[in-house]
N, C-alpha and C positions, 0 to 999 in steps of 0.2 A: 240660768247661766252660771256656770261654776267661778266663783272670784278664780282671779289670776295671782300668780306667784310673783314676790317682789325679789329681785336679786339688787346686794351692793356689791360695788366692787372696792369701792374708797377704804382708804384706812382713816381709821377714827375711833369717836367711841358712840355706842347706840343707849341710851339711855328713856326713859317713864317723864314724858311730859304731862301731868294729869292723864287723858283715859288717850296719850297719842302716843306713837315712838318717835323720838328724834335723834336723827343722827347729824350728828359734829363730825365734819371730815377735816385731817391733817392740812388741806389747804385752806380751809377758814370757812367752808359752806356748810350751812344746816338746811334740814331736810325735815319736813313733818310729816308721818306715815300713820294716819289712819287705820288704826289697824284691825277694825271689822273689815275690811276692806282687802284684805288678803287673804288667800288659802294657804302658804306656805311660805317662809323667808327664810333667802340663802345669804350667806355671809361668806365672800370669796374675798374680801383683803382682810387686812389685821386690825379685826376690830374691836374694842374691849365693852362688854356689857357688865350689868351687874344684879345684881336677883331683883329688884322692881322692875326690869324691864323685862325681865324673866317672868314674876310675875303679873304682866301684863299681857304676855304672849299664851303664856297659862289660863287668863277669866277666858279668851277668847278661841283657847283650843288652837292656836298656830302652832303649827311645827318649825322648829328654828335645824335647819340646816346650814353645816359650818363645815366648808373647804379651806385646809392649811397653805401649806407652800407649796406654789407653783399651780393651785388650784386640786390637790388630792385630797378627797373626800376623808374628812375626818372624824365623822362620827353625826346624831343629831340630838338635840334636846327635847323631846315629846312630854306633852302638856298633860296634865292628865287625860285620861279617857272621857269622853265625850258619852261615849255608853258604855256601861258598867257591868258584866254579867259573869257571876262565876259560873252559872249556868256554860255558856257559851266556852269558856276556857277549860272547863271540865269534858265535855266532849271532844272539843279540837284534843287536849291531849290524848283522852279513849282512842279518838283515829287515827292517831299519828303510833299509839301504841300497841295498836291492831295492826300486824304485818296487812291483812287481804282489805282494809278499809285504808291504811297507810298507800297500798301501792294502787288502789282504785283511784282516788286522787291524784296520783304521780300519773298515773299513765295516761289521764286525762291533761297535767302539765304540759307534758314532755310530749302528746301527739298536741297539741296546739303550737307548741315551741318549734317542731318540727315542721308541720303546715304551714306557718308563716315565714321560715324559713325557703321554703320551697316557693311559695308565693311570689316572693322576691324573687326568685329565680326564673321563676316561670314570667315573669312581666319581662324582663332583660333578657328573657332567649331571642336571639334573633336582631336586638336591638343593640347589644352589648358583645355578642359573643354567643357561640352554643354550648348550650348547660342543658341540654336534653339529658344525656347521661348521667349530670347531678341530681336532676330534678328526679328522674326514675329512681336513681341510691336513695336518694331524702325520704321516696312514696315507699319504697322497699322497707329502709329505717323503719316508719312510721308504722306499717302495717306487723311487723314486729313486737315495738311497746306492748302490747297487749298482754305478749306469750311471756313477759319477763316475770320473774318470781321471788324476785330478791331487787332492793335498791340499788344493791350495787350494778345487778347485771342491765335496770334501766340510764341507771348514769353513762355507763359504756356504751348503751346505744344513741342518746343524746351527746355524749362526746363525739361520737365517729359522725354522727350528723354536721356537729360543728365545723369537725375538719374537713366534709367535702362542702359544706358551705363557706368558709370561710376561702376554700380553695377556688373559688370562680372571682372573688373582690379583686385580681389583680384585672382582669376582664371587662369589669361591670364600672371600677375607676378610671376615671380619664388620669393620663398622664401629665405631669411625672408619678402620680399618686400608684403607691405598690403596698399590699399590705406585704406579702412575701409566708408567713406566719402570723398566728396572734399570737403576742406575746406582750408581755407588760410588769411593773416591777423592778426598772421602765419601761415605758412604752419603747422599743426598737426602733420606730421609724414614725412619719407622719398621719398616717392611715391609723395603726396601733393607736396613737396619742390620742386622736379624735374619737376611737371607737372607746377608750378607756373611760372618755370624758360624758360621751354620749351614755356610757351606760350605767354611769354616777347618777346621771340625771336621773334615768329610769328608777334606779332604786329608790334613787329618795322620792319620786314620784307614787312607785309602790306601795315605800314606808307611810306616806302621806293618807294613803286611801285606806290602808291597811288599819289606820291610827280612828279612822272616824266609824269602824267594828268595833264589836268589842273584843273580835277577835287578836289573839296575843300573837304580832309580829318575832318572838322567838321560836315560834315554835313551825316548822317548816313539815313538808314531806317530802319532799327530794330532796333537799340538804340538810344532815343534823344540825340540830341543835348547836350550838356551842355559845362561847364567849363574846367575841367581838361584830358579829353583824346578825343582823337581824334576818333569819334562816326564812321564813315566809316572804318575807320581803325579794328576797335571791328568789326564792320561786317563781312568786309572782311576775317580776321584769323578767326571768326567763322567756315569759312570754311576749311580754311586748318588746323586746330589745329589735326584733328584726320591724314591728310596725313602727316603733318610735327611734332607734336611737339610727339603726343602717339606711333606713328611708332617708332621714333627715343627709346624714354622711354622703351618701349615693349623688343627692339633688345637691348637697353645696358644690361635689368634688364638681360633678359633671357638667353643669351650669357655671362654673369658674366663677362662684361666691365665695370657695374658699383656696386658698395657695400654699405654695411651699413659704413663701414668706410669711404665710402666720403662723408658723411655727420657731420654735430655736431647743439648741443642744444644747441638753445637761446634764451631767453625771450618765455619759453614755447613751446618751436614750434621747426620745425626743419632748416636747411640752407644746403645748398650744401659747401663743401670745397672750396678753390681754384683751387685743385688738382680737385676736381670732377666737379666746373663748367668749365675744358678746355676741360676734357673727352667728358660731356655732348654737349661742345660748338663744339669740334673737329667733334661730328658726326651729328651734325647739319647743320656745313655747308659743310661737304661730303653731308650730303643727297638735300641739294639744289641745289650742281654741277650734281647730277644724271641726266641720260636722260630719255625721256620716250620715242615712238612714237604717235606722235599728231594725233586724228583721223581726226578731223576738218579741221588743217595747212596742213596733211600728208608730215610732216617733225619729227624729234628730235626736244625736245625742255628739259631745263633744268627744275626742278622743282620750281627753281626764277623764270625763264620767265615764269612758268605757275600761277604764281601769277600774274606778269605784264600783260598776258592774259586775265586774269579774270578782274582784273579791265578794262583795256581795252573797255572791250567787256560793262560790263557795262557802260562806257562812251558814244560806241555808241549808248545803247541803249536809255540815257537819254536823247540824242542830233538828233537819226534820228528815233527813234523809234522799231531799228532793236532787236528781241530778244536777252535779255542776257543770257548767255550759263557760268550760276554760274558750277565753278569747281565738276563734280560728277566722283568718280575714277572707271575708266573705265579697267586698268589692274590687 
């Protein structure tokens, strides 16, 4: 059973109680956290730590994930590597700098990204609206990725996948909920806010599984490289964002767990409350504890380990050549 992830939201400071972490919140409460006992810790108010508790996040391989103001993802602290191989980082970049082993991987991303896409759309035909049309553009999309020959020309077919999938969300949400566009930077509207926040999770959820490889979370195949995010990491929840982040969106909006009043206007745009991001946060990590049955493992596996899977599975492929079996939702 995979530990569960700890979120604070208090502001305080987090500090190395001998082998625990304690947090001091601004209203006078402490809290003692076990910290074998975690897979992951988020920090969403203003919390101040200092390198022994840095250090102590580090013996035990936590990753500290840290949201600024208003709750936008700000970056994460990764402990050292849990497994070590320059082995394994030496061929991740071979692949990535092999255009036909580079975009063998991407097209196996991007037809997962897209099948789960469609997935959603195909459970909500008929329940939500008819997305018959969508769902054929998505399979059209899809059976495409293969023919692309350049990154760039696979990015264009997962963008336009986007946009006819994000074009049925005004359908598939109960009202008042509209996305209308995505868009973010800020978020525009309610819908926008929640998907921006749902898909922070994912990431760091990716970055998390990505961290207990030895494979190197900068080094992606559908998105370069660069400075500030972690490019495998974006790959990776490219895939799960339609199992994990729009599932979870779909069932708060539509079930009326979540409202317009957990939101508020800021700087143009919209933001989630504090009250609405624990809702949001509460049923995100139920839907990570869920099981499925693996068809591959033919065991249970949680919906975390099926991220730990996916990356996995990509490690061996970049290391023995064995197919990677990018996540496509099969239930």
């Amino acid at each position: 059973m995979p530990k569960p992830n700890h979120h604070i939201f208090a502001d305080g400071e987090l500090s190395r109680n001998e082998g625990t972490l304690r947090i001091d919140t601004l209203d006078g409460d402490t809290e003692y956290l076990p910290v074998e006992s975690v897979d992951s810790l988020y920090l969403h108010g203003q919390i101040d730590f200092n390198t022994r508790s840095l250090g102590l996040l580090n013996e035990h391989n936590v990753p500290l994930h840290v949201f600024g103001w208003k709750d936008y993802y700000r970056g994460s602290y990764l402990p050292k590597r849990g497994q070590v191989s320059g082995n394994t980082i030496v061929e991740q970049v071979r692949a990535y700098d092999n255009l036909e082993r580079r975009l063998q991987i991407g097209h196996k991303i991007i037809e997962a990204s897209i099948h789960n896409m469609r997935a959603n759309l195909r459970y909500y035909d008929g329940r939500r609206g008819n997305f018959s049309s969508a769902v054929n553009e998505l399979e059209e999309l899809k059976q495409t990725v293969a023919s692309t020959a350049s990154i760039d020309d696979l990015r264009a077919v997962e963008g336009n996948a986007r946009k006819a999938y994000y074009a049925c969300f005004d359908d598939i949400l109960r009202d008042p909920f509209t996305l209308q566009k995505r868009e973010y930077n800020p978020p525009s509207n309610e819908a926008n806010a929640a998907i921006s926040f749902l898909n922070s999770m994912v990431y760091t959820t990716s970055v998390s599984a990505i961290r207990k490889t030895a494979l190197d979370p900068t080094v992606g195949f559908v998105h370069e490289p660069g400075e500030r995010r972690f490019t495998l990491s974006l790959d990776i929840a490219d895939i799960f964002k339609p199992i994990l982040a729009d599932r979870v969106l779909f069932r708060l909006v539509n079930r009326q767990q979540l409202s317009i009043s957990d939101f508020e206007d800021e700087l143009k745009g919209s933001l989630l409350t504090e009250s609405g991001r624990m809702t949001v946060l509460e049923a995100y990590e139920k839907t990570l504890d869920e099981t499925i049955e693996h068809p591959r493992l033919n065991r249970k596996v949680s919906f975390k380990t099926l991220v730990q899977t996916d990356v996995y599975s990509l490690k061996k492929h970049v290391l023995t050549g064995e197919p990677y079996h990018a996540t496509e939702r099969w239930w």
